[in-house]
N, CA, C, O and CB atoms as a CASP TS submission, in Angstrom:
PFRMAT TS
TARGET T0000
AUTHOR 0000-0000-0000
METHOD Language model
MODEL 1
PARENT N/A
ATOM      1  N   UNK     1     106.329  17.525  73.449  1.00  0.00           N
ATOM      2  CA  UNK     1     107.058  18.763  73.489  1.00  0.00           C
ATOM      3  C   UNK     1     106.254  19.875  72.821  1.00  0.00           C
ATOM      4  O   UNK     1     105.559  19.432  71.907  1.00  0.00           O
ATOM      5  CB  UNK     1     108.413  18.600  72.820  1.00  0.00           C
ATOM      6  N   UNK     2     106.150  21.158  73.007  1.00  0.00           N
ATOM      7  CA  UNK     2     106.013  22.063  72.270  1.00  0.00           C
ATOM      8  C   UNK     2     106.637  22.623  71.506  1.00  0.00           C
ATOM      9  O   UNK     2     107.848  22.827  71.596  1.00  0.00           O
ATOM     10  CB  UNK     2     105.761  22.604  72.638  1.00  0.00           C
ATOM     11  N   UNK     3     105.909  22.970  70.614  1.00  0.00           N
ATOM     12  CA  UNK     3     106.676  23.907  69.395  1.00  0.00           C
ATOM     13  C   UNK     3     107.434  24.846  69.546  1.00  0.00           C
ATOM     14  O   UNK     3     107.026  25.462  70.530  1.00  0.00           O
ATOM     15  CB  UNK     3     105.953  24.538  68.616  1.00  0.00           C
ATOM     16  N   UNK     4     108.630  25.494  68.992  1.00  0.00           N
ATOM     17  CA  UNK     4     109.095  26.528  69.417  1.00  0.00           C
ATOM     18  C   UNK     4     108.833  27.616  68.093  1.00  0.00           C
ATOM     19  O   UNK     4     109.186  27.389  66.935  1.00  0.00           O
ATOM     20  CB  UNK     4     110.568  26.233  69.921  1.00  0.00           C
ATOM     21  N   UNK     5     108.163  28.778  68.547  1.00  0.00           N
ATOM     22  CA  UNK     5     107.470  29.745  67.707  1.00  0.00           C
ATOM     23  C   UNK     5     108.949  30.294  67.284  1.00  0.00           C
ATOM     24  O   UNK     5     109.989  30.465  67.919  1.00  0.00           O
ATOM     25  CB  UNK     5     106.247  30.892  68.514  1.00  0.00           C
ATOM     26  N   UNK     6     108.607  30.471  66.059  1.00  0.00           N
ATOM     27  CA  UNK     6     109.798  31.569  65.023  1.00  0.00           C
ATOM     28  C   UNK     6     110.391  32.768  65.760  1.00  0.00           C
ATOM     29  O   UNK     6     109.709  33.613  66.339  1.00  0.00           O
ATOM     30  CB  UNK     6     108.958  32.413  63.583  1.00  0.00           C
ATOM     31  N   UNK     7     111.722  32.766  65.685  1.00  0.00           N
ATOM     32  CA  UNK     7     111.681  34.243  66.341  1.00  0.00           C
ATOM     33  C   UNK     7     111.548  35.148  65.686  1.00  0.00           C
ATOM     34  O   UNK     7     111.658  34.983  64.471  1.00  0.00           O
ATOM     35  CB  UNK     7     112.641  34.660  66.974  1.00  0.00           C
ATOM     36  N   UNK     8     111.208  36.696  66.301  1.00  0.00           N
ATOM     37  CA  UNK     8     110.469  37.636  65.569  1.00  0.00           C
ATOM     38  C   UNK     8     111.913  38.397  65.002  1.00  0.00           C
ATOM     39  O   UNK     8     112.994  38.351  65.590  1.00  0.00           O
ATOM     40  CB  UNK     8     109.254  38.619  66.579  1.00  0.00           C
ATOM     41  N   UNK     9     111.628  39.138  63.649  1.00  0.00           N
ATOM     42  CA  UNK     9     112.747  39.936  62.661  1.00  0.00           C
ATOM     43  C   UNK     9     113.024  40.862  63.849  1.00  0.00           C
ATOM     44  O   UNK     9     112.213  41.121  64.737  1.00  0.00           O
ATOM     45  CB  UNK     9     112.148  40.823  60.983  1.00  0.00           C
ATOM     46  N   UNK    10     113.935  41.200  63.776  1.00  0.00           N
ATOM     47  CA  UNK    10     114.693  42.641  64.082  1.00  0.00           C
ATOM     48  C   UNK    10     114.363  44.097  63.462  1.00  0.00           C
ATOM     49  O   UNK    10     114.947  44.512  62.461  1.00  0.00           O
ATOM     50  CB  UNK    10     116.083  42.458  63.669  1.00  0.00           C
ATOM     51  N   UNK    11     113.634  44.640  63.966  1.00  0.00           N
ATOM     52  CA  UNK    11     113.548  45.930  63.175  1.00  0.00           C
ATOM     53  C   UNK    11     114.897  46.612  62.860  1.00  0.00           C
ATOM     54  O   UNK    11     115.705  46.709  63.784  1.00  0.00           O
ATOM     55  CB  UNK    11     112.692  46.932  63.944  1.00  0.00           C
ATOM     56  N   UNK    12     115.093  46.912  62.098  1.00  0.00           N
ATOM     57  CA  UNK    12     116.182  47.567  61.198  1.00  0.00           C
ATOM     58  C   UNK    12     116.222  48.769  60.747  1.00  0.00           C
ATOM     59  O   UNK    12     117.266  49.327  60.409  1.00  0.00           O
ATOM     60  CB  UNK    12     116.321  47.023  60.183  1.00  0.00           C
ATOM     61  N   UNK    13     115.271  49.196  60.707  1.00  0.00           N
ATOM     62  CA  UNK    13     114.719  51.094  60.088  1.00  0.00           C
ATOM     63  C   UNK    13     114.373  51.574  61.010  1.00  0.00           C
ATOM     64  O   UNK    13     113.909  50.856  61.895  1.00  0.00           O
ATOM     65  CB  UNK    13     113.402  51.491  59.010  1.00  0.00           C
ATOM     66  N   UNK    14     114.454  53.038  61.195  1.00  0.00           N
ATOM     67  CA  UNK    14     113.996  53.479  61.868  1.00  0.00           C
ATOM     68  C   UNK    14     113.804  53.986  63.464  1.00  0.00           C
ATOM     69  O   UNK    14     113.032  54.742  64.054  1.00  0.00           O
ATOM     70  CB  UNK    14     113.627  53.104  61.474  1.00  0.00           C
ATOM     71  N   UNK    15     115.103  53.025  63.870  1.00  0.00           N
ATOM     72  CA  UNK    15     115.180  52.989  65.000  1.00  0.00           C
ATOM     73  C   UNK    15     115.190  54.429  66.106  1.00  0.00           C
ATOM     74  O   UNK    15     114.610  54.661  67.167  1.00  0.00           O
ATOM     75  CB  UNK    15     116.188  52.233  64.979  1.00  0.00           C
ATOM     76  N   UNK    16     116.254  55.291  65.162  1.00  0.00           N
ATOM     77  CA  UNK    16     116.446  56.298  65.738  1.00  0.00           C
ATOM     78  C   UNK    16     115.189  57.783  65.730  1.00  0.00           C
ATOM     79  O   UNK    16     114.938  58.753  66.444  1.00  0.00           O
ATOM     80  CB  UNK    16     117.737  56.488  65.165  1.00  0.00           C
ATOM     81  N   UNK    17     114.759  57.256  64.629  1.00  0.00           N
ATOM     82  CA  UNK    17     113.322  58.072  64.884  1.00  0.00           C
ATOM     83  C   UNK    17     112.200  57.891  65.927  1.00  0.00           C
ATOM     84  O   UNK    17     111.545  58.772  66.484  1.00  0.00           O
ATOM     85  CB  UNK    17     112.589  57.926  63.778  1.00  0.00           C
ATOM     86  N   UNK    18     112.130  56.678  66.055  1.00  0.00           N
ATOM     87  CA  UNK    18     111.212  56.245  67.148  1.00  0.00           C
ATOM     88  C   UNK    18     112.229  57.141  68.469  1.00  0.00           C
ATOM     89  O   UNK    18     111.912  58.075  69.205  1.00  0.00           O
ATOM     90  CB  UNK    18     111.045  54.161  67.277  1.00  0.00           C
ATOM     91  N   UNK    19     113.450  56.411  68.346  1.00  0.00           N
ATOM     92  CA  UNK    19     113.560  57.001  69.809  1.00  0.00           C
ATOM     93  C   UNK    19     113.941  58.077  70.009  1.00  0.00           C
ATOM     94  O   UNK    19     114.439  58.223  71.125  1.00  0.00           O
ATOM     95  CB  UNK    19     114.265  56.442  70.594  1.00  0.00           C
ATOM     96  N   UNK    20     113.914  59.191  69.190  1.00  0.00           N
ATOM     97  CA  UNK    20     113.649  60.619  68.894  1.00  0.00           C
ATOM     98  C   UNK    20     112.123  61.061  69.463  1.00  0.00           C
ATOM     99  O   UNK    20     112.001  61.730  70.489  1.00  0.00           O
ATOM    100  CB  UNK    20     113.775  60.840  67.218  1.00  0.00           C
ATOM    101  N   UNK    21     111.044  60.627  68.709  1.00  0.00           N
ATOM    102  CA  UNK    21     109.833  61.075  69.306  1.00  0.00           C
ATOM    103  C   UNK    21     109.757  60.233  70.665  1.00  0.00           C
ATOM    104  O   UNK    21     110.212  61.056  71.459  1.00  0.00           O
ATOM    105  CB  UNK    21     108.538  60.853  68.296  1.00  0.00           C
ATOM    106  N   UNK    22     109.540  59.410  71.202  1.00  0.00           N
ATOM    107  CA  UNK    22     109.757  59.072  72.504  1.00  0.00           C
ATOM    108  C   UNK    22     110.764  60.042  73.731  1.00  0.00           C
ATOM    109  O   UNK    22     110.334  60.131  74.881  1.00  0.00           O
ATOM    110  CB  UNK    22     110.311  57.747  72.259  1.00  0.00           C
ATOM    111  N   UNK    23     111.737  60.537  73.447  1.00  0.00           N
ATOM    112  CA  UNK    23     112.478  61.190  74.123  1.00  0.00           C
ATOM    113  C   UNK    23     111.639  62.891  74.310  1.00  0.00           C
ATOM    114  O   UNK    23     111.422  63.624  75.274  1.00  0.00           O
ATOM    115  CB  UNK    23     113.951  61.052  73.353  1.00  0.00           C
ATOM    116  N   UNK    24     111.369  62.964  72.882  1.00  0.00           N
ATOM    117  CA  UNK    24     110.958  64.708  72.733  1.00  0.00           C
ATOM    118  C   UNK    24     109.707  64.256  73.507  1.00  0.00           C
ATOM    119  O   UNK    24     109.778  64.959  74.515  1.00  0.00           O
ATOM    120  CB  UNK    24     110.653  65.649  70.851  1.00  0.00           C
ATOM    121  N   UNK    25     108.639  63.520  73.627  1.00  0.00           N
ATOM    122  CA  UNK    25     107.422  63.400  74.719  1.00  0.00           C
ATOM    123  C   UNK    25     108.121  63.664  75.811  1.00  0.00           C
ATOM    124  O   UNK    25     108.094  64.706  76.466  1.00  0.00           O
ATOM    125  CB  UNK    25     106.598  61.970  74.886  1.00  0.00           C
ATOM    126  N   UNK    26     108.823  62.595  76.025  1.00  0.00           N
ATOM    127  CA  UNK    26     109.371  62.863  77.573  1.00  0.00           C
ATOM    128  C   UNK    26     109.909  63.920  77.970  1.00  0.00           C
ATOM    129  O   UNK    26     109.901  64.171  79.175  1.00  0.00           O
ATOM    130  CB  UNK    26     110.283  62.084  77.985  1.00  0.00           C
ATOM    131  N   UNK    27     110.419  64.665  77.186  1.00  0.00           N
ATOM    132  CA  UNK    27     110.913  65.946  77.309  1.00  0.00           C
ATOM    133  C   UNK    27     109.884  67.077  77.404  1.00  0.00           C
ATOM    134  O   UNK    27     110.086  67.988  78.206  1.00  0.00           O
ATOM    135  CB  UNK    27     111.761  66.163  76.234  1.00  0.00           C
ATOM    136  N   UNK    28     108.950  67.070  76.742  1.00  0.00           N
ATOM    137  CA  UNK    28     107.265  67.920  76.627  1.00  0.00           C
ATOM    138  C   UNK    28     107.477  67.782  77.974  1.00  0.00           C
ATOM    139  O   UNK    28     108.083  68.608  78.656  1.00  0.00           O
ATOM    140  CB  UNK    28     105.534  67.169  75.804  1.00  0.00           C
ATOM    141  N   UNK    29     106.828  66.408  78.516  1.00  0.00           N
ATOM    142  CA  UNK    29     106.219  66.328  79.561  1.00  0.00           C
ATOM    143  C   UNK    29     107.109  66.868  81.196  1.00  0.00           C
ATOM    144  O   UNK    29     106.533  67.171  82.242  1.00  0.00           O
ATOM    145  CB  UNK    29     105.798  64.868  79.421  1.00  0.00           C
ATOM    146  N   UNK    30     108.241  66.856  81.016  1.00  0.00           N
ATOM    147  CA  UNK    30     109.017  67.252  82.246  1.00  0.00           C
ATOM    148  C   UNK    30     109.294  69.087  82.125  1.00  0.00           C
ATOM    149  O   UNK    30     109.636  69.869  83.012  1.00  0.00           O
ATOM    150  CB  UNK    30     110.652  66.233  82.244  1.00  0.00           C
ATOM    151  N   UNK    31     109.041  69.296  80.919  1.00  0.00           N
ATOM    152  CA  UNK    31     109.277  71.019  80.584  1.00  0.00           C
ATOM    153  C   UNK    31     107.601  71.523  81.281  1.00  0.00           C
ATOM    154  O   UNK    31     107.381  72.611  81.813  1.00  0.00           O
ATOM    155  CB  UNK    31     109.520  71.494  78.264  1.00  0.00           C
ATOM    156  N   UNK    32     106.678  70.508  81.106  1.00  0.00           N
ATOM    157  CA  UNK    32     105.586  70.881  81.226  1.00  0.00           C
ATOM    158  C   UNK    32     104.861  71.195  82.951  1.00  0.00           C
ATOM    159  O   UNK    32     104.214  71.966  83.660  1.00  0.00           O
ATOM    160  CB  UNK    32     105.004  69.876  80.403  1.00  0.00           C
ATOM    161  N   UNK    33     105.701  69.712  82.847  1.00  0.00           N
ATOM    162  CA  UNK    33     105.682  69.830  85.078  1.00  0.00           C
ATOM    163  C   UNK    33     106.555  70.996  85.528  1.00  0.00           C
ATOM    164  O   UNK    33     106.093  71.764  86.372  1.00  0.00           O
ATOM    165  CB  UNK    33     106.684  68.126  86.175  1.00  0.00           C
ATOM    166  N   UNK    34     108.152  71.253  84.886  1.00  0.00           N
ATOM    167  CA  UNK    34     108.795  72.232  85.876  1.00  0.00           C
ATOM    168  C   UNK    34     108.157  73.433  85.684  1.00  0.00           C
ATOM    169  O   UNK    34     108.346  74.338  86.497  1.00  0.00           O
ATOM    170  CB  UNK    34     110.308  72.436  85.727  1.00  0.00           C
ATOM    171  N   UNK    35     107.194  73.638  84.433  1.00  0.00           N
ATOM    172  CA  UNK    35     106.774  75.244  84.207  1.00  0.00           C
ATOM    173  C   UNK    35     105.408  75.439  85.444  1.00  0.00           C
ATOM    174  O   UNK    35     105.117  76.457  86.072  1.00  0.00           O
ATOM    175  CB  UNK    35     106.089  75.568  82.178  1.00  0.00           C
ATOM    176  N   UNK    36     104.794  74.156  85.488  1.00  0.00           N
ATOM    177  CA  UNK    36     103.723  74.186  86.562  1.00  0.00           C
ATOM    178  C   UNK    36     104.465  74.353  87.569  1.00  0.00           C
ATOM    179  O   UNK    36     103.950  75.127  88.376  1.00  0.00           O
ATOM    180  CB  UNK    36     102.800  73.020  86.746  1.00  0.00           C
ATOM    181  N   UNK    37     105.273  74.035  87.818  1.00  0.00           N
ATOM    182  CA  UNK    37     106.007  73.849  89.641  1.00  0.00           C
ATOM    183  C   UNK    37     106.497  75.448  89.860  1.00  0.00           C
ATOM    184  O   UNK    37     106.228  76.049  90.900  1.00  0.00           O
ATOM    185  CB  UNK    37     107.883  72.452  89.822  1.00  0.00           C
ATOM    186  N   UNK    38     107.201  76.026  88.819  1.00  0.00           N
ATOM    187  CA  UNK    38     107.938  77.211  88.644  1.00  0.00           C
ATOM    188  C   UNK    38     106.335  78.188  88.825  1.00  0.00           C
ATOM    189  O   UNK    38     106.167  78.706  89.929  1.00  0.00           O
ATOM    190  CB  UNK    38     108.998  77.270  86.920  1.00  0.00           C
ATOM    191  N   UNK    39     105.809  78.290  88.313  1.00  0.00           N
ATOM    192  CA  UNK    39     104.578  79.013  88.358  1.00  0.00           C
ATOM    193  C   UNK    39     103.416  79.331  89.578  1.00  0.00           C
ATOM    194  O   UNK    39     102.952  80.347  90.096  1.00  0.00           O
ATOM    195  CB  UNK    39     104.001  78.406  87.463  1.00  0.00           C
ATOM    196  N   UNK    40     103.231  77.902  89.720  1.00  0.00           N
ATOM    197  CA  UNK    40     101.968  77.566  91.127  1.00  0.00           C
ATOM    198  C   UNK    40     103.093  77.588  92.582  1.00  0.00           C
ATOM    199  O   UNK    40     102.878  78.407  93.476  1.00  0.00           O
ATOM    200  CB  UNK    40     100.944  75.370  90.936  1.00  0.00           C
ATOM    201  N   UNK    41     103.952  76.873  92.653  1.00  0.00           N
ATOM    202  CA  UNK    41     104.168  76.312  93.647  1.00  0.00           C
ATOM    203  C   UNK    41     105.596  77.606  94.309  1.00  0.00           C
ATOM    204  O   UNK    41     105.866  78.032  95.431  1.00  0.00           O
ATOM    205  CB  UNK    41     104.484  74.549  93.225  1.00  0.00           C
ATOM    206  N   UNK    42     106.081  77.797  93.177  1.00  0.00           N
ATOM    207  CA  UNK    42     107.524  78.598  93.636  1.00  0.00           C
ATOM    208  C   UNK    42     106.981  79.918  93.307  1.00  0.00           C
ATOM    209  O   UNK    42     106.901  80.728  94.230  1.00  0.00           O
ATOM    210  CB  UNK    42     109.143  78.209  92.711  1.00  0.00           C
ATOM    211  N   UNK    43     106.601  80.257  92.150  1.00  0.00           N
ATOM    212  CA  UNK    43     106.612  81.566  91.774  1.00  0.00           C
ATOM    213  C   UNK    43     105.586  82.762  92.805  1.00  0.00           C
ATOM    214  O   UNK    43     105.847  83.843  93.334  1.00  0.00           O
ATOM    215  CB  UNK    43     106.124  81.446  90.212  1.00  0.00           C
ATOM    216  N   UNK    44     104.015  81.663  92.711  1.00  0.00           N
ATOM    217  CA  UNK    44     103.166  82.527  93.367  1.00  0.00           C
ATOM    218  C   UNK    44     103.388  82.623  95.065  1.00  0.00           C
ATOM    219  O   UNK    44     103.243  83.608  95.790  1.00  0.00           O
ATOM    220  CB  UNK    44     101.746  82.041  92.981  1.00  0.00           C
ATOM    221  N   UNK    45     103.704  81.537  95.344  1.00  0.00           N
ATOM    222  CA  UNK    45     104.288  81.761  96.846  1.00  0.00           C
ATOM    223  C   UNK    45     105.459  82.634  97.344  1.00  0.00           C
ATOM    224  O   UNK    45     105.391  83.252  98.406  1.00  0.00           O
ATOM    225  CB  UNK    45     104.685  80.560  97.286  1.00  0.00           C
ATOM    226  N   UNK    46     106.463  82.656  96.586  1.00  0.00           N
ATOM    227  CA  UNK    46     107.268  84.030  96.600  1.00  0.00           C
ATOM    228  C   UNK    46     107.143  85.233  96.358  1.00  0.00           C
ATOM    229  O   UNK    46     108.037  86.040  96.615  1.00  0.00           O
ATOM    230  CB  UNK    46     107.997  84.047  96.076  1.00  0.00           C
ATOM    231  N   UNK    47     105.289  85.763  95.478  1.00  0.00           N
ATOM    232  CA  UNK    47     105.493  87.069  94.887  1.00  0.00           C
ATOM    233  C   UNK    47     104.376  87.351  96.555  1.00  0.00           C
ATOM    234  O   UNK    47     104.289  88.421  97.157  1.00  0.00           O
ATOM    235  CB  UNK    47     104.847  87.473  92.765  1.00  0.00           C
ATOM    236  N   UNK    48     103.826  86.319  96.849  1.00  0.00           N
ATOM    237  CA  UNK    48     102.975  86.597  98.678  1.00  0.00           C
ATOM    238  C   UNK    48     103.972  86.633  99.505  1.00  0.00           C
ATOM    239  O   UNK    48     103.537  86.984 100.602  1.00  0.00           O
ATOM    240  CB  UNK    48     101.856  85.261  99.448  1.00  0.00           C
ATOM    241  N   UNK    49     105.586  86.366  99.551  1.00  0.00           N
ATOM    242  CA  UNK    49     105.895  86.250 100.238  1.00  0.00           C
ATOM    243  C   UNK    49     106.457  88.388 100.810  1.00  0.00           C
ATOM    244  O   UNK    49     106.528  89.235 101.701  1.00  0.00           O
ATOM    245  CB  UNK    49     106.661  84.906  99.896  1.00  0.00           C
ATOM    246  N   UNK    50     106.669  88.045  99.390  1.00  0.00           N
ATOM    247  CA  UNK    50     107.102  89.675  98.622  1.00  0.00           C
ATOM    248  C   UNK    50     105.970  90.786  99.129  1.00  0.00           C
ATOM    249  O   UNK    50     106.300  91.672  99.917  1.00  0.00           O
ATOM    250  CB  UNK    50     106.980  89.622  96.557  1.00  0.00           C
ATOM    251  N   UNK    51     104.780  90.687  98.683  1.00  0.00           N
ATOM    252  CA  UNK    51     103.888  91.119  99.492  1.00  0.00           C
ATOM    253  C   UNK    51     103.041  90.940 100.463  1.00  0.00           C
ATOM    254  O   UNK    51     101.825  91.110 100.363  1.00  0.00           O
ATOM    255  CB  UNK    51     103.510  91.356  99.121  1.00  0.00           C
ATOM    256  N   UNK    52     103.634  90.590 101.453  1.00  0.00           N
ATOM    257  CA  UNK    52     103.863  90.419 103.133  1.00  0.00           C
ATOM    258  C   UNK    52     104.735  91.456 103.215  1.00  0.00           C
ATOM    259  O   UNK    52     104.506  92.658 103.080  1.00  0.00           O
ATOM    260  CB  UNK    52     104.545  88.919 103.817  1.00  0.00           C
ATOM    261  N   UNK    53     105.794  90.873 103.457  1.00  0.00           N
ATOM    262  CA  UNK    53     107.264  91.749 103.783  1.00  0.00           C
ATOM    263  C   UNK    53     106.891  93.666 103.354  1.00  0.00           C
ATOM    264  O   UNK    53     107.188  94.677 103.990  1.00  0.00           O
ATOM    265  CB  UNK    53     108.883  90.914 102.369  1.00  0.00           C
ATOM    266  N   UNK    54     106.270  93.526 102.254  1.00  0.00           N
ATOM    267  CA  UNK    54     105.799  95.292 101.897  1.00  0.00           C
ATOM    268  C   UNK    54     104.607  96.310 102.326  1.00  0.00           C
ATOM    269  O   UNK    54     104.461  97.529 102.245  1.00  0.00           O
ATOM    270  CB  UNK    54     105.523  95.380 100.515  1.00  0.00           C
ATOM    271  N   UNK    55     103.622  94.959 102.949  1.00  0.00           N
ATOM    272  CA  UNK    55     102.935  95.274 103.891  1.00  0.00           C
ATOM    273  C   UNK    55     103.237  96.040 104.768  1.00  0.00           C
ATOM    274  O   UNK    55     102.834  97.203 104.785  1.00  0.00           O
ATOM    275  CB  UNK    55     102.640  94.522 104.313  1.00  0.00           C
ATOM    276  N   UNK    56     104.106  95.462 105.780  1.00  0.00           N
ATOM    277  CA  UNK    56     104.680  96.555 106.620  1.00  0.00           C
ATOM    278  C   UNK    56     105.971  97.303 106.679  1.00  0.00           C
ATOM    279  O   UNK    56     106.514  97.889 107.615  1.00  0.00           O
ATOM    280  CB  UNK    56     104.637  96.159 107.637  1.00  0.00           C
ATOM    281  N   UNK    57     106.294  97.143 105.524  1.00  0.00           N
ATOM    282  CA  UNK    57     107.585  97.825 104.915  1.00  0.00           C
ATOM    283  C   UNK    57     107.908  99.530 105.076  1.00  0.00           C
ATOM    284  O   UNK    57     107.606 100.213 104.097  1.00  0.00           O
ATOM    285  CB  UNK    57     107.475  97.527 103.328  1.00  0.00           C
ATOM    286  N   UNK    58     108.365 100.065 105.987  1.00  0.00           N
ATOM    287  CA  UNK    58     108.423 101.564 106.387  1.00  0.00           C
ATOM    288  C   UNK    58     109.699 101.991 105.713  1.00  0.00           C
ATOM    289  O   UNK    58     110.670 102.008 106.470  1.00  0.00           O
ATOM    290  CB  UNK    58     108.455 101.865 108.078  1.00  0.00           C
ATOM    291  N   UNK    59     109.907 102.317 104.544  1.00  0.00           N
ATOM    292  CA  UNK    59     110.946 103.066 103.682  1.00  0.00           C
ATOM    293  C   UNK    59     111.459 104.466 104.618  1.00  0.00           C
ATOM    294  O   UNK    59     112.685 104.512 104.713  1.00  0.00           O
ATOM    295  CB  UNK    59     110.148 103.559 102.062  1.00  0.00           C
ATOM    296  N   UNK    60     110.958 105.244 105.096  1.00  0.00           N
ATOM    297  CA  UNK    60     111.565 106.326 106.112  1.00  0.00           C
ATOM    298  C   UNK    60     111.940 105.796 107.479  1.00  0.00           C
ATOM    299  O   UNK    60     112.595 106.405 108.324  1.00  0.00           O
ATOM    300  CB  UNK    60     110.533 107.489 106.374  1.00  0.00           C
ATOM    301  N   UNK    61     111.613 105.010 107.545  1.00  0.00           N
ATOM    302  CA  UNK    61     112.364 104.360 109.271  1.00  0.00           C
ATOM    303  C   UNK    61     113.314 103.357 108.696  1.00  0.00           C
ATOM    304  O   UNK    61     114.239 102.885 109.357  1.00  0.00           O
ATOM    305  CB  UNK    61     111.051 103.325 110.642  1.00  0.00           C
ATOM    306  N   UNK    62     113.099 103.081 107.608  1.00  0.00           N
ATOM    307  CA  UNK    62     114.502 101.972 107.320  1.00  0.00           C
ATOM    308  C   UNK    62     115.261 103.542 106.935  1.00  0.00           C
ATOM    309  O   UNK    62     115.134 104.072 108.039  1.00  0.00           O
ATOM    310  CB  UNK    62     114.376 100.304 105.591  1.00  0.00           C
ATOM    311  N   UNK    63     115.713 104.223 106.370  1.00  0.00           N
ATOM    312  CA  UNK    63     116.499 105.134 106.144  1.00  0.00           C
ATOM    313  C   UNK    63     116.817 105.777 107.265  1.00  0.00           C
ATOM    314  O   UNK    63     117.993 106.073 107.476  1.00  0.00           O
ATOM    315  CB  UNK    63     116.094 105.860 105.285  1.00  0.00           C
ATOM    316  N   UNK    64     116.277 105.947 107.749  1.00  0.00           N
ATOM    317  CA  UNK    64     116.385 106.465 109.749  1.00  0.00           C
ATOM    318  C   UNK    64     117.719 105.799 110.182  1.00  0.00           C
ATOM    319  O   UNK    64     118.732 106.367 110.590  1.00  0.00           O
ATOM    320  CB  UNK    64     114.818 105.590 111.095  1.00  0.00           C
ATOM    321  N   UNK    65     117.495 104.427 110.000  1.00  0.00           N
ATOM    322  CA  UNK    65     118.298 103.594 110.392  1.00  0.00           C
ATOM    323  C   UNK    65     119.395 103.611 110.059  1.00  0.00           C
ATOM    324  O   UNK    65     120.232 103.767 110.948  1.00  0.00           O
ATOM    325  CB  UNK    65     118.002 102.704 110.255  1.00  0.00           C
ATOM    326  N   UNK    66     119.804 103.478 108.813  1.00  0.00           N
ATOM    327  CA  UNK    66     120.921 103.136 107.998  1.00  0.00           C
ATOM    328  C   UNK    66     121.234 104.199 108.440  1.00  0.00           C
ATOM    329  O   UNK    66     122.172 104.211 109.238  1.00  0.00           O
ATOM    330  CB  UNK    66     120.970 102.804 106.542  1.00  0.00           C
ATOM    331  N   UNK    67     120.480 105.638 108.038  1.00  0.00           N
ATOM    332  CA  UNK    67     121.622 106.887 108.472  1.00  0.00           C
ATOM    333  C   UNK    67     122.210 107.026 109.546  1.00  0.00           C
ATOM    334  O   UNK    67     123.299 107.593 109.631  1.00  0.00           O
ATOM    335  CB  UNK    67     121.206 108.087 108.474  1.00  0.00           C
ATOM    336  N   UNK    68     121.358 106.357 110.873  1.00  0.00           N
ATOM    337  CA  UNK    68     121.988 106.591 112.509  1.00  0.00           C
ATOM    338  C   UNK    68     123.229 106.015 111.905  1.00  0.00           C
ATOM    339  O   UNK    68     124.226 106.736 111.932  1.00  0.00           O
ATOM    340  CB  UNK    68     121.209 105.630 114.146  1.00  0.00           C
ATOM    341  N   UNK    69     123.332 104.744 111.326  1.00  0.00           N
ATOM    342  CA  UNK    69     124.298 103.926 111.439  1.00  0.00           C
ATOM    343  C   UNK    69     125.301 104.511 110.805  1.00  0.00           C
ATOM    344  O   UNK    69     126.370 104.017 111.165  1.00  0.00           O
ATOM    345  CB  UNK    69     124.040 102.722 111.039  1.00  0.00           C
ATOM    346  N   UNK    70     125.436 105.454 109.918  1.00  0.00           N
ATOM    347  CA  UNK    70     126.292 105.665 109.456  1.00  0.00           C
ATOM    348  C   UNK    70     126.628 105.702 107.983  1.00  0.00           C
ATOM    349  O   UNK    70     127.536 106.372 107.492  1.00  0.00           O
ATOM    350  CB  UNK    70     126.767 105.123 110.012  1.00  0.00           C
ATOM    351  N   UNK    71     125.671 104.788 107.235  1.00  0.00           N
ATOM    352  CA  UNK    71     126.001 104.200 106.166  1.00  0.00           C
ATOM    353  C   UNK    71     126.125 105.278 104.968  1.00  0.00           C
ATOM    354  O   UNK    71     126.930 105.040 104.068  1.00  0.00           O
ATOM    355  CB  UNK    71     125.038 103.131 105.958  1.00  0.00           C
ATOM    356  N   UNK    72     125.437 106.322 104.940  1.00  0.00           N
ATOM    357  CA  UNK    72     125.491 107.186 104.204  1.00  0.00           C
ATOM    358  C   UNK    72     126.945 108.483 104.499  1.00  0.00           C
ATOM    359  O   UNK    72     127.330 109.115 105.483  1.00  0.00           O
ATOM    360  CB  UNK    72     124.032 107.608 104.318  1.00  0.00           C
ATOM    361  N   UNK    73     127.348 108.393 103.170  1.00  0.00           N
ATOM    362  CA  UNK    73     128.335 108.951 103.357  1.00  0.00           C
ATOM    363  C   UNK    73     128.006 110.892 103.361  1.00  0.00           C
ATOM    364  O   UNK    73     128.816 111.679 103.850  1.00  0.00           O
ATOM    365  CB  UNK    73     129.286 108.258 102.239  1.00  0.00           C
ATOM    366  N   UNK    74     126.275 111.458 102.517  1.00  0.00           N
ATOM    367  CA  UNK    74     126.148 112.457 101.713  1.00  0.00           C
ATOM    368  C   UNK    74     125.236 112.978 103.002  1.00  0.00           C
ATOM    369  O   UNK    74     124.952 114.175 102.979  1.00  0.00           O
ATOM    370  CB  UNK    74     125.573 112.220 100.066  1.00  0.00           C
ATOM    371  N   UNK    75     124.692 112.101 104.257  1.00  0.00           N
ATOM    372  CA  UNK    75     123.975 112.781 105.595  1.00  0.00           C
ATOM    373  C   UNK    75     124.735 112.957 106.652  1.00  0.00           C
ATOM    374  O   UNK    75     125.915 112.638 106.799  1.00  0.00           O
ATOM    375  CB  UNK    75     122.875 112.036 106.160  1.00  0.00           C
ATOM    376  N   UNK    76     123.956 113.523 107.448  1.00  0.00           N
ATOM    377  CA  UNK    76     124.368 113.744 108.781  1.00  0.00           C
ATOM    378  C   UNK    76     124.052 112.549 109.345  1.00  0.00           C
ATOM    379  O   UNK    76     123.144 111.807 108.971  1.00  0.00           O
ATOM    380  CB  UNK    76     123.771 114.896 109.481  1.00  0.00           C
ATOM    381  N   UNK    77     125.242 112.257 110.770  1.00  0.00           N
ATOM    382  CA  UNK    77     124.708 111.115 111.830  1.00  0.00           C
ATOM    383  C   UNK    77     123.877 111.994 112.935  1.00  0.00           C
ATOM    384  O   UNK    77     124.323 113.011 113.467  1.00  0.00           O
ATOM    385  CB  UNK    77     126.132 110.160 112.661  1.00  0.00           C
ATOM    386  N   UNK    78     122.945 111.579 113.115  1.00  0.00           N
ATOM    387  CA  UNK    78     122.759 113.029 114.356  1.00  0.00           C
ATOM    388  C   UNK    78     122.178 111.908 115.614  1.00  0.00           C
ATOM    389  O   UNK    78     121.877 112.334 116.730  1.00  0.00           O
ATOM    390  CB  UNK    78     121.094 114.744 113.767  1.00  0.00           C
TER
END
């Protein structure tokens, strides 16, 4: 037969500190990915998306518009 090795103590101290710094890493590390994702992936692709759209963005023919339509209460419809 073989021996059966001692079983090992129970740590008793400390427990909640360990799993304090273990959690706050894990926490670093997921604050660290969403700020990359928020930045590279969402942020800069929306501020190109932003300037596209202003590229050809005509501020006096959009007002053209709205006024045919009506929307202004202080112009003429003509």
């Amino acid at each position: 037969m073989s021996e059966l090795s001692p079983l090992k103590k129970p740590q008793m101290r400390s427990l909640l500190h360990q799993q304090i710094k273990k959690n706050l890493a894990l926490v670093g590390i997921s604050v660290l990915a969403a700020g990359i994702y928020m930045r590279f992936i969402f942020g800069d692709g929306r501020k190109q998306k932003y300037a596209d759209f202003y590229k050809t963005y005509d501020i006096e023919k959009e007002f053209e518009r709205q006024r045919k339509k009506g929307l202004f209460d202080s112009c003429d419809t003509k």
